[in-house]
C-alpha positions as CSV (number, residue, x, y, z in Angstrom):
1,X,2.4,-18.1,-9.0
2,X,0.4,-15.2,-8.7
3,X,1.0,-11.8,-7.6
4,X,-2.4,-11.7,-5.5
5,X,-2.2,-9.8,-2.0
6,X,-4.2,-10.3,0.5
7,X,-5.6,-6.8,2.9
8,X,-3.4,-5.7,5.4
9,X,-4.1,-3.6,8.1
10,X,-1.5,-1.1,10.2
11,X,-0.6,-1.3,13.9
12,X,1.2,0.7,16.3
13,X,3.5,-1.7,17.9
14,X,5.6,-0.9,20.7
15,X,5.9,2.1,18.4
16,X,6.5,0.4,15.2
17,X,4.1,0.8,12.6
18,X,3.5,-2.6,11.9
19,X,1.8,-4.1,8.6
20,X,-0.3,-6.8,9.7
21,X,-2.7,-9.8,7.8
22,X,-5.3,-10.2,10.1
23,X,-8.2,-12.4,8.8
24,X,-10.5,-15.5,8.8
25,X,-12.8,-14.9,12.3
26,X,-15.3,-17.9,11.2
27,X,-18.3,-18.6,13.5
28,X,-17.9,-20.5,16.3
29,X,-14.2,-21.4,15.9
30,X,-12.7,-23.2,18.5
31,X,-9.3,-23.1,17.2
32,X,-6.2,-20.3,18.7
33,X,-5.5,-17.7,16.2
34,X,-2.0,-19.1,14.1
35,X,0.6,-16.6,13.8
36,X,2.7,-17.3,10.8
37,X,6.1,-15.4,10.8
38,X,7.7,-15.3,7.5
39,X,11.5,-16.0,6.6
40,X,14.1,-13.7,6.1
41,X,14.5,-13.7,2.2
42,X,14.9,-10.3,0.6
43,X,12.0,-8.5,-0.7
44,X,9.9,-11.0,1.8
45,X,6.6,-10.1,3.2
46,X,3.7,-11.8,4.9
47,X,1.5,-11.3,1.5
48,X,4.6,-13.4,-0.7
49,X,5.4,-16.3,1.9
50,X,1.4,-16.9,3.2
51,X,-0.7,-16.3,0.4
52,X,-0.7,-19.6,-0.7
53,X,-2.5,-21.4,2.8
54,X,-4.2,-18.7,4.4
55,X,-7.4,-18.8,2.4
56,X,-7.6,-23.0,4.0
57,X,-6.7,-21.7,7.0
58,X,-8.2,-18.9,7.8
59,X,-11.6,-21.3,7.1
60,X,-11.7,-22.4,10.6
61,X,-9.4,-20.0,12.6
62,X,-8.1,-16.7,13.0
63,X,-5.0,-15.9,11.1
64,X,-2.2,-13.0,12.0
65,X,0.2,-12.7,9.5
66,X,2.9,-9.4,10.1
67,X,5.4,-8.3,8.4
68,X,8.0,-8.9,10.8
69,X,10.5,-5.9,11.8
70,X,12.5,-4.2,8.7
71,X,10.7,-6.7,6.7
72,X,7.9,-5.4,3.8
73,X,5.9,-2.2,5.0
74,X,7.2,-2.6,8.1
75,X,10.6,-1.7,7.4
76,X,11.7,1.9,8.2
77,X,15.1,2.1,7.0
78,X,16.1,3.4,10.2
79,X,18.9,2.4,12.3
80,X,18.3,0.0,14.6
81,X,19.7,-3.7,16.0
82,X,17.6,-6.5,14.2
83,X,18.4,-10.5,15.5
84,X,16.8,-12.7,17.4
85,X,15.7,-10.8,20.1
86,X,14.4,-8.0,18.4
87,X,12.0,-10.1,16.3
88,X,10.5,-12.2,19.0
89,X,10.5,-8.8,21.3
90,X,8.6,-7.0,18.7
91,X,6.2,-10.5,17.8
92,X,4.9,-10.9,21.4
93,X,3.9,-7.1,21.7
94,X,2.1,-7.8,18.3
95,X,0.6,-10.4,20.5
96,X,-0.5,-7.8,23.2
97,X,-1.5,-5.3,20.5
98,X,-4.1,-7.8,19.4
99,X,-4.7,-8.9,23.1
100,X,-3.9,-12.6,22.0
101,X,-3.2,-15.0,24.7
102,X,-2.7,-17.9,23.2
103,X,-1.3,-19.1,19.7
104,X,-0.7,-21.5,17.4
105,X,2.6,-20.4,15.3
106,X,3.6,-21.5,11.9
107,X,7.3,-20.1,11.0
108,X,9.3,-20.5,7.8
109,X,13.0,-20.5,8.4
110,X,13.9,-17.6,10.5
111,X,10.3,-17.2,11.5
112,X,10.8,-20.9,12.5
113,X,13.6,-19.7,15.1
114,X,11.6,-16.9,16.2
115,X,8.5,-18.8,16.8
116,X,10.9,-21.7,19.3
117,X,12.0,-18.0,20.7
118,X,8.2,-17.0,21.3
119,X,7.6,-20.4,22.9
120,X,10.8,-20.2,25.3
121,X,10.0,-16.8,26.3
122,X,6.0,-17.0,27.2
123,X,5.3,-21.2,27.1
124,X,1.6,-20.6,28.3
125,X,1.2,-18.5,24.7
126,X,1.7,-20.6,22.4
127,X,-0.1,-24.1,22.1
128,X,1.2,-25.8,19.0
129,X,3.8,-25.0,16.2
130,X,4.8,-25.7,12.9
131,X,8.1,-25.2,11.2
132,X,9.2,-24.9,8.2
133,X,12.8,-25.1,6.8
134,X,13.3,-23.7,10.4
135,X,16.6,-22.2,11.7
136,X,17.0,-22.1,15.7
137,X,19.2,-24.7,16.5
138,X,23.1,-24.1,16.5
139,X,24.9,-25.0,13.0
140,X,27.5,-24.2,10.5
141,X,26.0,-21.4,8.1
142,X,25.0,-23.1,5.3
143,X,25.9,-22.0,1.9
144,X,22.4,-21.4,0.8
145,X,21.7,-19.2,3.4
146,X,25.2,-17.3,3.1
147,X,24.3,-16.4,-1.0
148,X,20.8,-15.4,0.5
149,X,22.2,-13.0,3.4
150,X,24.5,-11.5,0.8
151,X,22.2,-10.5,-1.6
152,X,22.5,-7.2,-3.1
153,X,20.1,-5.4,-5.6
154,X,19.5,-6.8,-9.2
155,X,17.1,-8.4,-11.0
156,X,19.7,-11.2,-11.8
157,X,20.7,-11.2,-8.4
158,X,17.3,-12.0,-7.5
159,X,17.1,-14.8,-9.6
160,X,19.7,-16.6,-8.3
161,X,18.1,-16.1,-5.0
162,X,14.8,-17.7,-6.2
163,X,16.7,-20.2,-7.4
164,X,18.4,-21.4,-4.2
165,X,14.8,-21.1,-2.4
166,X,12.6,-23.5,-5.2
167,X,13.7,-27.0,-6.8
168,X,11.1,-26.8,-8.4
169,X,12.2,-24.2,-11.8
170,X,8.7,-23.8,-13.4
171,X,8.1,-21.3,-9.9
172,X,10.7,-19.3,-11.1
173,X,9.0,-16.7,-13.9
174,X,10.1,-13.2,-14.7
175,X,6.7,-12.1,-12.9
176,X,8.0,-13.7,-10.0
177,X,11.5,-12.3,-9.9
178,X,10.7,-8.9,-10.8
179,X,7.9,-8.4,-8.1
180,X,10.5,-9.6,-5.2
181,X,13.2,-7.5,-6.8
182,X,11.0,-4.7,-7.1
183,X,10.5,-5.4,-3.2
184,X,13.8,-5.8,-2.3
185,X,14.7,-1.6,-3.5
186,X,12.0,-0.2,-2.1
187,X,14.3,2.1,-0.3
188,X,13.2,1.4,3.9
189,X,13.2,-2.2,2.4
190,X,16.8,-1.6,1.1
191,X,18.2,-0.2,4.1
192,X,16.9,-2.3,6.4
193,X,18.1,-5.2,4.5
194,X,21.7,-3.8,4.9
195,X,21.5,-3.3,7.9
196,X,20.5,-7.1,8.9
197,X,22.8,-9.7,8.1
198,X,26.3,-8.7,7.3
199,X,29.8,-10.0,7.1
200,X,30.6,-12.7,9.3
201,X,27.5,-13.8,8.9
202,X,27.8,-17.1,10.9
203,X,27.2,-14.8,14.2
204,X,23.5,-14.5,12.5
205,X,23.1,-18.1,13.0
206,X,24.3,-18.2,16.1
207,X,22.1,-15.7,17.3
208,X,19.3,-17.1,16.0
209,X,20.4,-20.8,17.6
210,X,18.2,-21.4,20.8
211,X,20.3,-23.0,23.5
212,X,19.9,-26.7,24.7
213,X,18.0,-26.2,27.6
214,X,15.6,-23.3,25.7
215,X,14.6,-26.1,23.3
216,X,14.6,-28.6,25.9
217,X,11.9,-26.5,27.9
218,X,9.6,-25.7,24.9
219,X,6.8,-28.4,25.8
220,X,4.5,-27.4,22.8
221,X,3.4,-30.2,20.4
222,X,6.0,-29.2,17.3
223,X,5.6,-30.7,13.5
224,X,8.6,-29.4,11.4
225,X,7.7,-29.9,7.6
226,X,11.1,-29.8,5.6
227,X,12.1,-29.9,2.0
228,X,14.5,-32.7,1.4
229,X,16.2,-30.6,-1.9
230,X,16.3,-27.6,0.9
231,X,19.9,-25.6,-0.3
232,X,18.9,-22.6,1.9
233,X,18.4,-24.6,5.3
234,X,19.0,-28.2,4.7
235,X,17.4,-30.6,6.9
236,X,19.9,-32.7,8.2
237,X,21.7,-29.7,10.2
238,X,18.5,-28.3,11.2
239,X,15.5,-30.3,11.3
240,X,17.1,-33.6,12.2
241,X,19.2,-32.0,15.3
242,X,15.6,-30.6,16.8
243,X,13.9,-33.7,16.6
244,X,16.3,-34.8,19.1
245,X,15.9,-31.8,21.1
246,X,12.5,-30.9,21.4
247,X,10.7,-32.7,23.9
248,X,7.8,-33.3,21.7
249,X,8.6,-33.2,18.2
250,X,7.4,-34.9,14.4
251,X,9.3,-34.5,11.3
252,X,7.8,-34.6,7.7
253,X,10.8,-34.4,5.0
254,X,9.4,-33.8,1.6
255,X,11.3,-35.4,-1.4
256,X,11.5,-32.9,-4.7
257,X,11.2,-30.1,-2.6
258,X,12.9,-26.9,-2.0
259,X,12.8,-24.1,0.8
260,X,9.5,-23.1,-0.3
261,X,7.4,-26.2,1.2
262,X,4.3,-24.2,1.7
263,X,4.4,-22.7,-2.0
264,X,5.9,-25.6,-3.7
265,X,4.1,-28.3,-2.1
266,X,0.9,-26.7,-0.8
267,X,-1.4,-29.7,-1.0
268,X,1.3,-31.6,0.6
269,X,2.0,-29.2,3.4
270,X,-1.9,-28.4,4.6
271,X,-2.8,-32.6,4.4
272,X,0.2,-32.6,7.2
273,X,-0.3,-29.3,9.0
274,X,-4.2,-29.5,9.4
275,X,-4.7,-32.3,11.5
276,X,-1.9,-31.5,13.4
277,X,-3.2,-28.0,14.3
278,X,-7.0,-29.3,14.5
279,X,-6.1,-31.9,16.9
């Protein structure tokens, strides 16, 4: 895994200076722009969780990748209430920012929730979605996720992290570790990180869990793309309750494969994510 970022640009958004990918305007596309809202791992950003499929997708269609609120450089340490609300509040004035009407969304785990949140809150924005690993339907807090909420500063700390995130171990190098560690104390990072998820943290979940009839409403085409060695989010108390709840929903389970389905399987993911967002 490399270390590569890709350019961001800064945005005033509803008075948050927001850190934003913004890329891939080919000729002629045809295609939405795809928001793709990143996880809530420590030390994440849009650069660590999309670097591996925006080049392929940003071939044919615009791309908008932020940093999502107390998340990378758009955390500000200050104090302020983070959940559910917040994030899909401060993702659909991103949208107005950019004057984007319309979207397709690809979300990783809590970016899955907040992207069903998007989609319940303004259906005529968003015309397709992809999930990942996705959170936003009601569920015991996993494990996992409970080791990755609680995380506290240290390299080793970090690792263990990674570890829970990747079944596959050859991801998981020093160079890897140490950059999202080195993330993780950047001190607005740090503060906003405390701030976010603690003790009891099943009240995190439930805040994140759309309601029955929220889900029920979101008409959008959906494809959910889940590791089936998933320890952070596993698919059977996520994935397989919201094929039964969204109206119009596919599920593609990938054997030997962790949290990280876009990183660890990228091939795998694009061949299934592609055609669904070109058709």
């Amino acid at each position: 895994m490399t270390t590569t970022t890709l350019p961001a640009s800064r945005l005033d958004v509803a008075g948050v200076s927001t850190a934003v990918i913004d890329t891939g305007t080919p000729d002629g596309a045809v295609a939405p722009p795809a928001l793709l809202l990143h996880g809530s791992g420590p030390g994440v950003t849009a650069t660590a969780n999309w670097r591996p499929i925006i080049p392929a997708l940003s071939k044919d269609r615009r791309v908008i990748a932020p940093d999502q609120l107390g998340f990378g450089e758009t955390a500000t340490g200050e104090q302020r209430t983070f959940g559910r609300r917040a994030w899909t509040d401060h993702a659909l004035a991103l949208l107005d920012t950019l004057e984007v009407r319309t979207v397709d969304i690809i979300g990783n785990s809590m970016g899955g929730a907040i992207g069903l949140s998007i989609a319940a809150a303004r259906p005529n924005a968003v015309r397709r979605i992809v999930l990942m690993g996705s959170m936003g339907v009601a569920m015991a807090l996993p494990d996992g996720l409970n080791a990755v909420w609680g995380y506290t500063p240290g390299v080793e700390q970090m690792r263990r992290v990674i570890e829970l995130f990747a079944h596959n171990r050859r991801l998981i190098t020093n160079e890897l570790v140490e950059m999202r560690y080195q993330a993780s104390i950047n001190a607005p990072v740090r503060d906003s990180w405390a701030a976010m998820f603690p003790e009891p943290r099943q009240r995190w979940v439930d805040d994140l869990a759309l309601s029955g009839a929220e889900l029920a409403a979101i008409t959008a085409p959906v494809l959910m793309v889940h590791g089936r060695d998933d320890r952070v989010v596993p698919w059977r108390v996520s994935s397989a309750q919201l094929v039964d709840l969204l109206p119009d929903a596919r599920l593609h389970v990938l054997s030997g494969c962790g949290h990280w389905t876009m990183i660890e399987r990228t091939a795998d993911f694009l061949a299934v994510v592609q055609p669904f967002l070109a058709a």
